[in-house]
N, C-alpha and C positions, 0 to 999 in steps of 0.2 A: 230824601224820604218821599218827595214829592212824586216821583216816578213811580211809587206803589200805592197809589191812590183807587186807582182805578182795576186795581186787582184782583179778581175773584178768583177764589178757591176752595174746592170741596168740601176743607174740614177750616175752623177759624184759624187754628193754630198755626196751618200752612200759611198764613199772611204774612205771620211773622219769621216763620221757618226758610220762608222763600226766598230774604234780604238776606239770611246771615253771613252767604258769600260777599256777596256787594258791602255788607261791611265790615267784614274779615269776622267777623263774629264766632266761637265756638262755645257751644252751650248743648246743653241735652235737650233731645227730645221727647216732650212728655204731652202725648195725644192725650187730651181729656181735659188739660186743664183750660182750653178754652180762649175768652179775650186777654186770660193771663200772658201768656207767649208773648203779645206785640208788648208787654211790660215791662218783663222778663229781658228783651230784645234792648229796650232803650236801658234798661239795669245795667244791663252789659254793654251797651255803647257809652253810657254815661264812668264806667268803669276805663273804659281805651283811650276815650278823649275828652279835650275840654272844649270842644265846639258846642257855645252855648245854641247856636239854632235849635239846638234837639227839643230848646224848650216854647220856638215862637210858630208854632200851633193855634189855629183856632178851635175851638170846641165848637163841634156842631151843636146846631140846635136844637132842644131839648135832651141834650146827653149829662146836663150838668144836675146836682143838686142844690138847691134851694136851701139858704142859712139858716131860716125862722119864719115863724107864721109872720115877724113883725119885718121883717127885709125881702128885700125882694129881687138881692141880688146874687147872683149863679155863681156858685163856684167850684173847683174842679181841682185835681191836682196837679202835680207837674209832668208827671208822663199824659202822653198822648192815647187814650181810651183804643182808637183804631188807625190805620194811614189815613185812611179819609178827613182826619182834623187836618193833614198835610196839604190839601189840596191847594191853596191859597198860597204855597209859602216857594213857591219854583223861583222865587226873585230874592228869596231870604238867603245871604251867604254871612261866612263869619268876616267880623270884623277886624279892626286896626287891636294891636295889644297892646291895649291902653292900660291893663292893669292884669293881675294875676288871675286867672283864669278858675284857677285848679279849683274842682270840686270834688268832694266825697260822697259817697250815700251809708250816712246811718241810719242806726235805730231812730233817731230823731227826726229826719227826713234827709234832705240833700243839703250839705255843708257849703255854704260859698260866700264866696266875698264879693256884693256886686253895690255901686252906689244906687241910693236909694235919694226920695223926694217925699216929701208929704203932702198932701191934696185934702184940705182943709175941707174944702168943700163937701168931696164926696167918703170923707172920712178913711180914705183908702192909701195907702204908700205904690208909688210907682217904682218901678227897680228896671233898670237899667241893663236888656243885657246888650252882651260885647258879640253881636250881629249887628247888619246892618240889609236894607234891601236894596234892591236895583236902583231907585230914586237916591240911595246913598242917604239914606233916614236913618237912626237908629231906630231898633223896634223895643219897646219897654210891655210890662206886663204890669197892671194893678193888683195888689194883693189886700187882706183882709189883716190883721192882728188884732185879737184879744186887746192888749194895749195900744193907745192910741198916740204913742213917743216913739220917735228916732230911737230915742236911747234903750228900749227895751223894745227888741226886733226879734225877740227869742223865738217865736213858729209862725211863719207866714201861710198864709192858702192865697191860692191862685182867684183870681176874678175875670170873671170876661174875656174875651181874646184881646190879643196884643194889638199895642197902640203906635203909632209912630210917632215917635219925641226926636226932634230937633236943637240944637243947640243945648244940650245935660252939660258938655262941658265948662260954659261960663253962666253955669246957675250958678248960684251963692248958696243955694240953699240944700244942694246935692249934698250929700255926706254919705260916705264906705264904709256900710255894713256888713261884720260876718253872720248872716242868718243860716236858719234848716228852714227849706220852704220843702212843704205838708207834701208827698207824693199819693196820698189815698185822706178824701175828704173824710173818712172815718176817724180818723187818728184823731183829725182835725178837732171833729165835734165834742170829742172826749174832753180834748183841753179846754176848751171854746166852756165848753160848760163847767170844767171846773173850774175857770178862771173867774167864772160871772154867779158864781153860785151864791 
């Protein structure tokens, strides 16, 4: 995805229109809908394979929303807003299969089983995907949850761009969760608030 970074094209949709060779993709084309397309695009990649890179993206700066007057920390979904998030990621390839891959996209977000960490500190869960970069790092993503337990990992939202975590496999404290992480921070805020109501 990194190769279309740097892509300009007349109408937005062509952005996304223009990869669907390069990833066998077949999907309709619907002029009008805009930054939808590159969504729509990764929906449908996310649908052929289970190559989690699709998700170690960084958000550009100021493209994300803001949790609360009282947080002040960014958050976004799991699809990538434009290629341009890609830019950064030309050293990101998939990784060893260490574990079962397979994800789905519901109603509820994107179904997956990836280990997960809790980060006490910054109140956040780190998850674990199965890429890795050029330095042979693993790359993890921080996320957000309503509740603050391993044990109840029911909707995740995405935070920050991805991190490089080292050595997950003899954490102790890693444990394999199946969660839905949030694909539109909309959804998100809906539960977010009825959770804390």
């Amino acid at each position: 995805m990194s190769w279309a970074t740097k892509r300009v094209t007349t109408r937005k949709e062509d952005v996304a229109y223009c990869l669907l060779g390069l990833f066998g993709i077949h999907m309709p084309l619907l002029y009008g809908e805009g930054d939808r397309a590159f969504i729509r695009l990764q929906e449908e990649i996310l649908k052929q394979s289970s190559d989690q890179s699709l998700f170690a993206w960084d958000p550009p700066m100021g493209s994300m929303s803001t949790l609360g007057a009282s947080e002040n920390d960014s958050i976004c979904g799991m699809f990538a807003p434009s290629p341009e998030c890609f830019s950064e990621t030309g050293d990101v390839m998939p990784g060893p299969e260490y574990w079962d891959k397979e994800s789905a996209l519901t109603n509820r977000g994107i179904r997956v089983k990836m280990p997960f960490k809790y980060d006490p500190l910054n109140k956040t869960f780190i998850g674990i995907l199965s890429c890795v970069s050029s330095l042979v790092q693993d790359i993890a993503i921080e996320f957000h949850s309503a509740s603050n337990s391993l044990e109840d990992l029911s909707h995740l939202i995405r935070r920050s761009v991805p991190v490089r975590y080292g050595g997950w496999s003899n954490d102790p404290q890693i444990q394999f969760n199946t969660v839905y992480l949030a694909t539109d921070t909309s959804l998100w805020y809906t539960r977010y608030l009825d959770d804390n109501s």
